[in-house]
SENU-789048 format. One record per residue (C-alpha): residue number from 0; residue in one letter; z, x, y. Coordinates in pm, 1 decimal. Layout:
// residues N
PT  num  residu         z         x         y
PT  NUM       A         Z         X         Y
...
// end
This chain:
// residues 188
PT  num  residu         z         x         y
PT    0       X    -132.8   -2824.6    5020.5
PT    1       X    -119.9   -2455.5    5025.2
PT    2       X     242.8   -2376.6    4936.9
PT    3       X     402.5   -2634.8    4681.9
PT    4       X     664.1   -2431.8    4577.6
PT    5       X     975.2   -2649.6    4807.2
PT    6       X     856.1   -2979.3    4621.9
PT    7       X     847.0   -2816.0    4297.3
PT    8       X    1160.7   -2619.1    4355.9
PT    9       X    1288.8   -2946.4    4485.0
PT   10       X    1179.5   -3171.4    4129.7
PT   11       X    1316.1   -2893.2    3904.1
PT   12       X    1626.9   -2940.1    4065.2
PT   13       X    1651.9   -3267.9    4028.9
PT   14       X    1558.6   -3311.3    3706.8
PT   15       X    1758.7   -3048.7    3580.4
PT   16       X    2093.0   -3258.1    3741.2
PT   17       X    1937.4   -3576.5    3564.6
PT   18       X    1887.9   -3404.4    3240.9
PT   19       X    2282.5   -3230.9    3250.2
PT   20       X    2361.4   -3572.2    3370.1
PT   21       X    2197.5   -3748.8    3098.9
PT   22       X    2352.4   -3504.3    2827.7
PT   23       X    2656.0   -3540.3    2918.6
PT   24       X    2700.0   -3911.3    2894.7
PT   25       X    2429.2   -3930.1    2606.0
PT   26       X    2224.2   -4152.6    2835.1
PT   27       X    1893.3   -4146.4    2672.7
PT   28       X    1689.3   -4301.7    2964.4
PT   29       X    1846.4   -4012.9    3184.1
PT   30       X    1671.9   -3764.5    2991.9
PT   31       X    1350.3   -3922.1    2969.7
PT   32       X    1343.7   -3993.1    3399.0
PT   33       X    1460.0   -3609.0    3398.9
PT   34       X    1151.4   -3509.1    3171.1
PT   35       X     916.8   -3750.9    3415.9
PT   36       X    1020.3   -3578.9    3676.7
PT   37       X     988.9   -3253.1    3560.4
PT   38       X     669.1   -3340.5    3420.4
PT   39       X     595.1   -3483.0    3807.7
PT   40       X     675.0   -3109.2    3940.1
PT   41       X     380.2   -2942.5    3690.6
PT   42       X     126.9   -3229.9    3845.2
PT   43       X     252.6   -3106.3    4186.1
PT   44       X     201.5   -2743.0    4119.7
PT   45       X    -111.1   -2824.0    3947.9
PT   46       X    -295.5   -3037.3    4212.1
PT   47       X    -180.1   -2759.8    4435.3
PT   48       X    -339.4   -2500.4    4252.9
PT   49       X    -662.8   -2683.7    4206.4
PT   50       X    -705.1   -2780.6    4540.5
PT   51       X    -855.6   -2548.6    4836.4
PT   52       X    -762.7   -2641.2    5153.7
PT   53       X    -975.6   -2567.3    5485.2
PT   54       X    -715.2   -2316.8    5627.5
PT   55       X    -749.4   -2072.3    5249.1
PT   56       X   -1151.3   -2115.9    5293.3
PT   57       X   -1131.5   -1959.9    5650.3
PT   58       X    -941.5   -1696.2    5516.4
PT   59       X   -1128.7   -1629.5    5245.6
PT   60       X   -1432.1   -1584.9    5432.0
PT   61       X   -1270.7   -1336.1    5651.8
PT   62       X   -1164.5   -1131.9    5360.1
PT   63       X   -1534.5   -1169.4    5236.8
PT   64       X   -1706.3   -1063.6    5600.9
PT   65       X   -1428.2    -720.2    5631.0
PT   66       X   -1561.2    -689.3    5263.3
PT   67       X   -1940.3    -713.5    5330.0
PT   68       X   -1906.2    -469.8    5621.4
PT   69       X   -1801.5    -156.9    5420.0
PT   70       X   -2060.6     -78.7    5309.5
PT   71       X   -2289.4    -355.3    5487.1
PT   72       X   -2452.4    -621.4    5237.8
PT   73       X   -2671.1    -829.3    5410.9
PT   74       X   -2716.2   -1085.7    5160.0
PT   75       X   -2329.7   -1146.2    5255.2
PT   76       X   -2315.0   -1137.5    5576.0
PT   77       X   -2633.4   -1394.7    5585.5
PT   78       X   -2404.9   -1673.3    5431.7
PT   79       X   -2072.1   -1609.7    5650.4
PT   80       X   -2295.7   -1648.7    5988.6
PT   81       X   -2444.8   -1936.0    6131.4
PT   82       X   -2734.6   -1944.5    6360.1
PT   83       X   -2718.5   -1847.5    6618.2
PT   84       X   -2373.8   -1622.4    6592.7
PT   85       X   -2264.4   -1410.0    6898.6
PT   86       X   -2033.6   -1139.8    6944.1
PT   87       X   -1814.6   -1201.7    7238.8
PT   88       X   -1526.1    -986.7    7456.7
PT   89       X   -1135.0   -1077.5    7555.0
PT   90       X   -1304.9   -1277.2    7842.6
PT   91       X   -1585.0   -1467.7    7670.0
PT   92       X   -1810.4   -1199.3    7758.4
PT   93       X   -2144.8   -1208.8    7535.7
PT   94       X   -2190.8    -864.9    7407.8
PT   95       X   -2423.6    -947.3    7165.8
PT   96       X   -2642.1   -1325.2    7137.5
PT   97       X   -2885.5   -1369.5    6845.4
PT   98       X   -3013.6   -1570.1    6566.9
PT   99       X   -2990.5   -1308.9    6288.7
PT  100       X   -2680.7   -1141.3    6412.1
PT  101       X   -2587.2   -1005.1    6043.8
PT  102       X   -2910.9    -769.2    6125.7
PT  103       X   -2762.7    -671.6    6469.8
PT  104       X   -2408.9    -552.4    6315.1
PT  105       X   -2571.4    -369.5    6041.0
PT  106       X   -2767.1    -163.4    6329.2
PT  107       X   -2486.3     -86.9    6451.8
PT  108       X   -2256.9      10.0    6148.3
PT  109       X   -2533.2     252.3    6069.1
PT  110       X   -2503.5     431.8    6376.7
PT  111       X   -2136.5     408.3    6361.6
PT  112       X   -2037.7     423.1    5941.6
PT  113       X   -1709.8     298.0    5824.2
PT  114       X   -1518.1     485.6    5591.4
PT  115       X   -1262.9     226.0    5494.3
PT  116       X   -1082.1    -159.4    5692.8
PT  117       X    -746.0    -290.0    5685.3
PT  118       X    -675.6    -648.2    5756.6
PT  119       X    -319.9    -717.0    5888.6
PT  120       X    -152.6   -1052.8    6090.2
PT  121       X    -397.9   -1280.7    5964.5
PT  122       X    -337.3   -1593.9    6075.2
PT  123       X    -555.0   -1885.7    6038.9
PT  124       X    -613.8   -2238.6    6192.2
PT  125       X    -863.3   -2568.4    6073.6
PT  126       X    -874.0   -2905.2    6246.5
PT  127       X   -1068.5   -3261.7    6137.0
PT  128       X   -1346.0   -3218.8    6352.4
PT  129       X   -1428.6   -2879.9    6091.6
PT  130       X   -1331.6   -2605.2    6355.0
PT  131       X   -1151.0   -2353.0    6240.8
PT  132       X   -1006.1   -1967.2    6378.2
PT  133       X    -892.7   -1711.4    6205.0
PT  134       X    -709.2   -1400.6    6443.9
PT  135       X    -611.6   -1036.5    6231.5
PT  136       X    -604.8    -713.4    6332.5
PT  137       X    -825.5    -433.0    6159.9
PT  138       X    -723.6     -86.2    6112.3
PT  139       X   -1093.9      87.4    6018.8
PT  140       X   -1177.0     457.5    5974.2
PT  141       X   -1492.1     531.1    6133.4
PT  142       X   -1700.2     838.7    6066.9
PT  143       X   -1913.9     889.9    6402.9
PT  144       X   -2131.7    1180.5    6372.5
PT  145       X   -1949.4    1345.7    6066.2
PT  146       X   -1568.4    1285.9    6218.1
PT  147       X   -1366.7    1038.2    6016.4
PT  148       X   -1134.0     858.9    6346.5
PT  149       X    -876.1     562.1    6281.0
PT  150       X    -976.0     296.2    6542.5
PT  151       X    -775.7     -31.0    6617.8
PT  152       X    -905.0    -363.7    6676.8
PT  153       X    -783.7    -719.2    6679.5
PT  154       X   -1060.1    -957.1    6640.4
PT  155       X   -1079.8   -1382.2    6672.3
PT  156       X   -1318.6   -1552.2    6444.4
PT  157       X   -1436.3   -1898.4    6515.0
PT  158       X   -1584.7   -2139.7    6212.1
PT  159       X   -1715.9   -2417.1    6207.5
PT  160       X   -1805.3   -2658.8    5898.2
PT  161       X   -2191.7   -2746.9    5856.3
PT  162       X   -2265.6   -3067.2    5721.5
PT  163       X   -2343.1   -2858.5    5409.4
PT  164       X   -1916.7   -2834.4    5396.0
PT  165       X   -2004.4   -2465.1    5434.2
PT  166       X   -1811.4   -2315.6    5675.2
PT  167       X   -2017.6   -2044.6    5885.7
PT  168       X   -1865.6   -1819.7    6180.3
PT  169       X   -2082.6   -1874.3    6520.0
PT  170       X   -1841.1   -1665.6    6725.6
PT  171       X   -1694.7   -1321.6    6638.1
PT  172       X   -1475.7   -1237.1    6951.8
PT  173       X   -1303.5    -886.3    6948.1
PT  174       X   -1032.2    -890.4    7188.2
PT  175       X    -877.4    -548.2    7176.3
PT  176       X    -967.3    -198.5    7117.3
PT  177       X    -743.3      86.3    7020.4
PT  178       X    -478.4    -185.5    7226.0
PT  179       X    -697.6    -233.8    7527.0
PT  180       X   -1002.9    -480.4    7625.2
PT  181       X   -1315.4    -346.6    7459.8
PT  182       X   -1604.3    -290.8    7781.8
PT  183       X   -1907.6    -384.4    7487.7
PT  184       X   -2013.0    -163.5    7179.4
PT  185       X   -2169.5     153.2    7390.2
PT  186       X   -1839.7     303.7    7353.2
PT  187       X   -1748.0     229.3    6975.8
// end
């Protein structure tokens, strides 16, 4: 579980009352269920920490695909995508299909260099069947032609789990530009 904090918060509380409890009357078996279950609160926060859930790996790996596009690394980009990927519009639109679509964006970033991405609103989803989306905006400064420009976009990422228990993205789908529908990447 991703935030264990409320249990914890929860089993320090209680064994704190156990423990005053347990002083007060001199009830030695108070204090030692009090220590148990503070003892019970570490193993939550523990497990907790150990543990990575779905949801944190899909985030993760959209932190790691903003990373590997400023400045592009292919090497990274080759392990977030599947294949094939495709980059789709607001509508489902294909704008771009292909098997190696880590080469595709890296055309394209070339032509069009960014300077520097924000990530904000992140959210992310997972389900059994190893789907998962992740939906942020992206504040990026762009340097067409030698003219550094601040250009919003809100993006949708869609994962999916290989039998690896990699997960991969095979659709990028970029849903707004500069707060309206993006037409394909002609314009950008």
């Amino acid at each position: 579980f991703e935030n264990p904090w409320p249990i914890v918060g929860v089993l320090a509380v209680v064994a704190a009352f156990i423990l005053r409890s347990g002083l007060r009357g001199g009830d030695r078996r108070s204090m030692l269920v009090a220590g148990a279950v503070a003892l019970l609160a570490v193993g939550v926060y523990s497990t907790a920490t150990m543990v990575t859930t779905d949801r944190e790996r899909v985030i993760a790996g959209t932190y790691e695909l903003i990373d590997a596009a400023e400045p592009v690394d292919l090497a990274r980009l080759n392990v977030l995508f599947a294949q094939p990927a495709s980059v789709t519009g607001p509508n489902g639109q294909v704008f771009i299909a292909s098997t190696n679509l880590p080469d595709r964006i890296d055309a394209l970033l070339s032509r069009r260099p960014i300077v520097s991405h924000a990530v904000r609103n992140l959210k992310a989803t997972t389900d059994s069947a190893g789907r998962g989306e992740t939906v942020f905006d992206a504040i990026t400064i762009a340097d067409p032609g030698g003219s550094e420009r601040r250009v919003l976009s809100k993006w949708r990422l869609y994962w999916q789990r290989g039998p690896d228990g990699v997960w991969r993205i095979v659709e990028v789908q970029w849903l707004e530009l500069n707060k309206r529908p993006p037409s394909g990447f002609g314009g950008y």
